[in-house]
KEVO-132566 format. One line per field, with one value per residue (C-alpha): residue number from 1; residue in one letter; x, y, z. Coordinates in steps of 0.5 Angstrom, whole numbers, plus 500, padded with zeros to 3 digits. Layout:
// residues N
k	[NUM,...]
r	[A,...]
u	[X,...]
v	[Y,...]
w	[Z,...]
***
This chain:
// residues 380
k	[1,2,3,4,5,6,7,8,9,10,11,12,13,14,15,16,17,18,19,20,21,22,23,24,25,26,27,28,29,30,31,32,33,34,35,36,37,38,39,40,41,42,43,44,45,46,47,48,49,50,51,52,53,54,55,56,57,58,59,60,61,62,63,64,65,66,67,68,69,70,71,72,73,74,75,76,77,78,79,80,81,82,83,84,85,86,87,88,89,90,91,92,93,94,95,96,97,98,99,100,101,102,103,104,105,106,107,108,109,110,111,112,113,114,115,116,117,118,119,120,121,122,123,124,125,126,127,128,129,130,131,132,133,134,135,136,137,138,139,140,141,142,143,144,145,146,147,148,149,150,151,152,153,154,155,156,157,158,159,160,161,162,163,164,165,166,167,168,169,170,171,172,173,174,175,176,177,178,179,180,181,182,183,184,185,186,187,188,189,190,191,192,193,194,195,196,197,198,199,200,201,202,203,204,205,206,207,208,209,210,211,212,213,214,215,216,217,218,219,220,221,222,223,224,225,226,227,228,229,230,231,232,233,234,235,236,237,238,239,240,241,242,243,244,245,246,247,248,249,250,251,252,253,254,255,256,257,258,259,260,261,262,263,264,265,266,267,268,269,270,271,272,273,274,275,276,277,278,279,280,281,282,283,284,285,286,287,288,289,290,291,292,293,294,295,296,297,298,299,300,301,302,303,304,305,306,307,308,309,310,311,312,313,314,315,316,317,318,319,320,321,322,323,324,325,326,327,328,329,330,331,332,333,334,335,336,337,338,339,340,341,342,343,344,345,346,347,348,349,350,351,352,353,354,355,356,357,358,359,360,361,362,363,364,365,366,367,368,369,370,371,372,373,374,375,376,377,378,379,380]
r	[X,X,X,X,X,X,X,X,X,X,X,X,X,X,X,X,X,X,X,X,X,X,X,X,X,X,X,X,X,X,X,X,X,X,X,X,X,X,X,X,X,X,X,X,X,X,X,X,X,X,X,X,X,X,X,X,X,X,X,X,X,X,X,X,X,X,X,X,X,X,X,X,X,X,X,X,X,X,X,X,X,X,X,X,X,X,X,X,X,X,X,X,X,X,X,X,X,X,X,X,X,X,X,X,X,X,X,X,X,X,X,X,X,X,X,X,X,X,X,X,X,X,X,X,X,X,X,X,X,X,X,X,X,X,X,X,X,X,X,X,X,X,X,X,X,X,X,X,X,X,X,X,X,X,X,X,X,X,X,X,X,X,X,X,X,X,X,X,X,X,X,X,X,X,X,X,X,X,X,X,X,X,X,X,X,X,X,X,X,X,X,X,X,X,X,X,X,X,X,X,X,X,X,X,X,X,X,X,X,X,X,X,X,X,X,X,X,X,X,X,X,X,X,X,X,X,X,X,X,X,X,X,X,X,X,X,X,X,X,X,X,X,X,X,X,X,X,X,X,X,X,X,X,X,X,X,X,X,X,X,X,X,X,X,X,X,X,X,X,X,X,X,X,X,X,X,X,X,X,X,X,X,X,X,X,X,X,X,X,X,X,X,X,X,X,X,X,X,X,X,X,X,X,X,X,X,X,X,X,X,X,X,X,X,X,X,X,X,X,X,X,X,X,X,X,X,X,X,X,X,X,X,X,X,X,X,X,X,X,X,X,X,X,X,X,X,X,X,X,X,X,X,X,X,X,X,X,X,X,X,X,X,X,X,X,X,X,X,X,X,X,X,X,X,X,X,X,X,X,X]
u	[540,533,530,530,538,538,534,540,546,545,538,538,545,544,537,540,546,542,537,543,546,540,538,545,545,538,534,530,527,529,525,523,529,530,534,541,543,547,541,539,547,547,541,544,552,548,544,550,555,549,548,556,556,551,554,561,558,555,561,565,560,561,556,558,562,557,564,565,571,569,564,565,561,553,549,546,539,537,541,535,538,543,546,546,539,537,539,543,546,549,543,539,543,543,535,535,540,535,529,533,534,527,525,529,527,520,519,526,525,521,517,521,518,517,523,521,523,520,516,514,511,505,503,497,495,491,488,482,475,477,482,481,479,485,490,486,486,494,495,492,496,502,501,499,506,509,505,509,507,500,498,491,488,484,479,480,479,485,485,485,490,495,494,496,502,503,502,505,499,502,507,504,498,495,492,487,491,497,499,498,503,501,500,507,510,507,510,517,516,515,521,519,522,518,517,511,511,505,502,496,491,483,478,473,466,461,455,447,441,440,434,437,438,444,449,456,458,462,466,462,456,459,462,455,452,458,456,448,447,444,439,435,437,433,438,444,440,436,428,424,428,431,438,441,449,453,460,465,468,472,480,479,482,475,473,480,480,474,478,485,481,476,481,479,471,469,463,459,452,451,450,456,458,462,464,461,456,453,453,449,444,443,442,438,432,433,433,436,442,449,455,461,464,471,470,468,462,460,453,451,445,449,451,457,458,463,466,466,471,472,466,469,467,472,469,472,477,484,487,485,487,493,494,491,485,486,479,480,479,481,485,493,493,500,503,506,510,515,519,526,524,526,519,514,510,516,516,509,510,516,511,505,511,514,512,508,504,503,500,495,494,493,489,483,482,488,493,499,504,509,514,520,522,525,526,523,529,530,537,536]
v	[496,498,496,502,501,494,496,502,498,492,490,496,496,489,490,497,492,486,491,494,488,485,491,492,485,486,481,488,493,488,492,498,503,506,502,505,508,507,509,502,501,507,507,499,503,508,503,499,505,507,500,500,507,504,498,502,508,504,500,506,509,509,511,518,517,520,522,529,533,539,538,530,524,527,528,534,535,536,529,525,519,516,520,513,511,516,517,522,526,520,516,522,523,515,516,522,518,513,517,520,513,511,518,516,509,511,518,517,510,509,504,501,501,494,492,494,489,485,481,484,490,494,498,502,502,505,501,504,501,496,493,493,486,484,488,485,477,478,482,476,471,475,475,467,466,472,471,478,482,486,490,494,495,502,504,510,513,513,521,521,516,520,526,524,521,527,531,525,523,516,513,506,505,500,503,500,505,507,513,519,523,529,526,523,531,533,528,529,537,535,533,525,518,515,507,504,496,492,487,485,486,485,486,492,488,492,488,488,485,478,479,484,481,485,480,484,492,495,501,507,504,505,512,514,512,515,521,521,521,513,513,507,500,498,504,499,493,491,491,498,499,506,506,508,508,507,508,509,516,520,518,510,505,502,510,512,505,509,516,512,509,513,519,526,526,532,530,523,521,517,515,517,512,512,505,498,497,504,502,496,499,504,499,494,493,497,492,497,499,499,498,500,494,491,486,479,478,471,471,478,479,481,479,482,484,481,487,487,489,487,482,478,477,479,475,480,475,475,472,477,483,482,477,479,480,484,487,494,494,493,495,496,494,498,499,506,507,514,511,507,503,496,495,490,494,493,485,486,489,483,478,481,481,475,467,466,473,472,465,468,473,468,463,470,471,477,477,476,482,475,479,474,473,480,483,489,492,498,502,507]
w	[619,618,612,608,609,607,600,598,600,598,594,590,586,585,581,577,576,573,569,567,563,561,557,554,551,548,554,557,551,544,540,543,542,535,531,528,535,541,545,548,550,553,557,559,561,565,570,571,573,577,581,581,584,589,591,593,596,601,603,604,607,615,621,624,629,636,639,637,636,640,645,647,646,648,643,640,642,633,633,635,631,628,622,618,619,613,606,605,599,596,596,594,588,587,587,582,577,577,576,570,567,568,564,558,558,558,554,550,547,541,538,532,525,523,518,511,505,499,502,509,510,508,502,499,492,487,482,476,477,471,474,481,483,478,482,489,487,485,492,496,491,493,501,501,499,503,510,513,507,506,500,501,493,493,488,484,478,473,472,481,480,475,480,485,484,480,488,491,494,493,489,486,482,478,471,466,460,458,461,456,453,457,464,462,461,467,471,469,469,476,477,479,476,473,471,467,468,462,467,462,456,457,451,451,449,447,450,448,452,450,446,441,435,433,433,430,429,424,425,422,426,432,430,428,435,438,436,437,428,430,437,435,434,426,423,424,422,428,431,433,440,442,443,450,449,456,457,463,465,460,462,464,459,456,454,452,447,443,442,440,436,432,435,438,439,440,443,445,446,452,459,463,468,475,475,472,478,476,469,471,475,470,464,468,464,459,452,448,451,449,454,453,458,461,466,465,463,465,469,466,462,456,450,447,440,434,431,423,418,412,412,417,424,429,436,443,447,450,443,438,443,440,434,427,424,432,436,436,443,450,457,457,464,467,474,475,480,482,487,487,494,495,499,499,492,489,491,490,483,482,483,478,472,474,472,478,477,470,471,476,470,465,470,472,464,461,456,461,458,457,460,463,469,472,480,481,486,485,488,493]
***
């Protein structure tokens, strides 16, 4: 028996029928099939039957008789060696069921998807300038006690935001405001589920250079300023210095304070900003400006300004955004989502409103939105 031979008949079938079983009990290719298919047992059931084939085959295969039928035992002059020392149809045939069960294993398995639930997978979410680094330290709080779970915070504006979720671009994002009326209607003519969860509440400050000597405002000083009727600082009370309003882009939530506020405002005098880094840059230097700001203010060369009702004083802070005599200012910081999915934005956004969430909201200096505990699981 040549090595050839001893390959087909004996190593062979015993190789397909050992591969075979291993991949029909999940040892061979565990991950590697699509899930929720018979793929990976069929190609196991295959490989056994072609290694079974294999094995009777060559048993009852036999070497070819030299004596003939007609014409005797002499040898025909193209038999120059015996019919057994190369495969033939049945071997060949063992051949190509092998190469077409390789070919599906190799082409016809595809990676898994890793498994998606609360507390693993990844997720993409838009958050407003105002509220991205908020967003981000909850992503990191969250993942340290989810260790399989990762959500990436993207920065955008919130007019970007809102539009994509109404083109579903995304499906989750964190705003500094409430969603508009109109944004809201233009989200249900579209056909989408919408869901709103208050996270947290932040102060709007209005901050001026350290050595101004203005200490507070009132209503209608900010209005005049608002509208341009007030350019320098001695018109409200203070020294001879030019006045230089800086404020967010229209449509984000310290900008959107202002109008619910004063109401519609037909037009502003100021300096737009893209995002607070912007702001600071334009400001740097310039002893009479005016910001228009909504995240810490620790380590800034600002100082922020009471607002005046009535004769009293009302100092910027998370307590009086929401108790009375309240500071007119400040961020409704919301996460909006479009989906129903039982992901990990869903554990993301459970943990947010959660106890757990709302320590770490209060611990970073929000107002938590003092939601009780409640699992953010959706039905699919």
């Amino acid at each position: 028996m040549t090595l050839m031979s001893f390959i087909l008949r004996w190593l062979m079938p015993a190789v397909l029928v050992l591969v075979g079983i291993a991949v029909l009990t999940g040892f061979l290719l565990p991950d590697n099939t699509p899930t929720r298919t018979l793929l990976r047992p069929m190609l196991g059931l295959i490989v056994v039957i072609v290694g079974i084939n294999r094995f009777v085959a060559a048993r009852m295969t036999s070497p070819t008789s030299r004596r003939r039928r007609f014409g005797g035992e002499r040898q025909r002059p193209w038999e120059d060696k015996p019919p057994d020392d190369k495969p033939g149809a049945g071997n060949m045939s063992s051949l190509l069921l092998i190469a077409l069960s390789a070919s599906l294993l190799i082409f016809g398995c595809k990676p898994r998807a890793p498994e998606e639930s609360m507390t693993a997978g990844h997720a993409v979410i838009g958050a407003s300038d105002a509220v991205f680094k908020l967003a981000w330290k909850l992503s990191a709080a969250f993942q340290t006690g989810n260790p399989a779970a990762f959500v990436d915070i993207v920065r955008n504006q919130n007019l970007a935001l809102v539009d994509s979720l109404l083109n579903e671009r995304t499906e989750e994002v964190f705003l500094d405001r409430t969603l508009l009326p109109a944004e809201t209607l233009a989200i249900r003519q579209a056909g989408l589920k919408l869901f709103t969860y208050p996270v947290a509440f932040y102060p709007v400050f209005l901050m001026v250079a350290r050595d101004n000597p203005v200490e507070s405002i009132d209503s209608l000083g900010l209005h005049r300023i608002l509208t341009g009727e007030i350019r320098n600082w001695r018109q409200i009370g203070g020294d001879d210095r030019a006045l230089t309003l800086y404020t967010p882009l229209p449509g984000e939530g310290a900008f959107q304070s202002l109008v619910d506020y004063f109401g519609r405002l037909d037009s502003v005098t100021a300096e737009p900003c893209s995002t607070a880094e912007a702001m600071l840059i334009l400001a740097a230097g310039d002893g009479g400006a005016l910001l228009i700001w909504s995240l810490p203010i620790e380590g800034l060369p600002f100082k922020r300004l009471s607002f005046q009702r009535g004769g009293m004083l009302i100092p910027p802070n998370v307590e009086t955004i929401m108790e009375e005599p309240r500071y007119p200012f400040r961020l409704n910081i919301t996460y909006v989502t479009t989906h129903n999915k039982a992901d990990v934005a869903a554990g993301y956004l459970t943990f947010s409103v959660g106890n757990t969430g709302q320590r770490e909201v209060t611990r970073l200096g929000y107002r938590p939105a003092a939601v009780p505990v409640r699992i953010v699981r959706l039905r699919s």
